[in-house]
N, C-alpha and C positions, 0 to 999 in steps of 0.2 A: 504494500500500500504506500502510499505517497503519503510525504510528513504531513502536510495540507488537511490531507483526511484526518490523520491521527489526532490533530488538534483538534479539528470539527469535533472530533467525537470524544476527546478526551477532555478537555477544555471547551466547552464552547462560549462560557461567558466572556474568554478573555479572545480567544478568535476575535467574538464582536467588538470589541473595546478595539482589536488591534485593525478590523478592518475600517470602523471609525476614525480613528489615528491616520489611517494610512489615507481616508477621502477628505478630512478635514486638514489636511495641510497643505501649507502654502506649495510645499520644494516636491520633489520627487520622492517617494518613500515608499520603497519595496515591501511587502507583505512578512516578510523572514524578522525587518529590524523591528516593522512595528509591531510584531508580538511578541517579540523580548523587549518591550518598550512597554507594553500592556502587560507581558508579567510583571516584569519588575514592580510595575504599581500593588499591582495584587497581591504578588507573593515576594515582598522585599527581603524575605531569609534566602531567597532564591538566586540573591543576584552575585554571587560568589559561581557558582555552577555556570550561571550565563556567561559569567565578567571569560572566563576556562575555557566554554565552547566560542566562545567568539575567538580567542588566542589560537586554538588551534584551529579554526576556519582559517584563520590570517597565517598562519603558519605555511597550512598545504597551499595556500595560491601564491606563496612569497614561492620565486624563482630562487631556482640553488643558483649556488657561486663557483 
């Protein structure tokens, strides 16, 4: 299944919050950030876990040397 689904069904109140987030802003804002932008609201003990997944998202698209 796609992560997309997984939130729908696993999360859905903060899905909605993130796809809020994501229609009410000014800039461009992809669906991935604003719902680690709507957890963090929600589940603020959470943001040590997110702060990690994002480090190693940033990690694999950094080009080796």
């Amino acid at each position: 299944m796609r992560v997309v689904l997984w939130r729908v069904m696993l999360a859905p109140l903060t899905t909605l919050r993130a796809l809020r987030l994501q229609r009410l802003s000014r800039y461009p804002f992809d669906l991935e950030n604003a719902w680690r932008q709507a957890r963090m609201y929600c589940a603020p003990d959470e943001v040590e876990y997110l702060f990690q997944r994002y480090v190693q998202e940033a990690e694999a698209r950094r080009p080796e040397s």
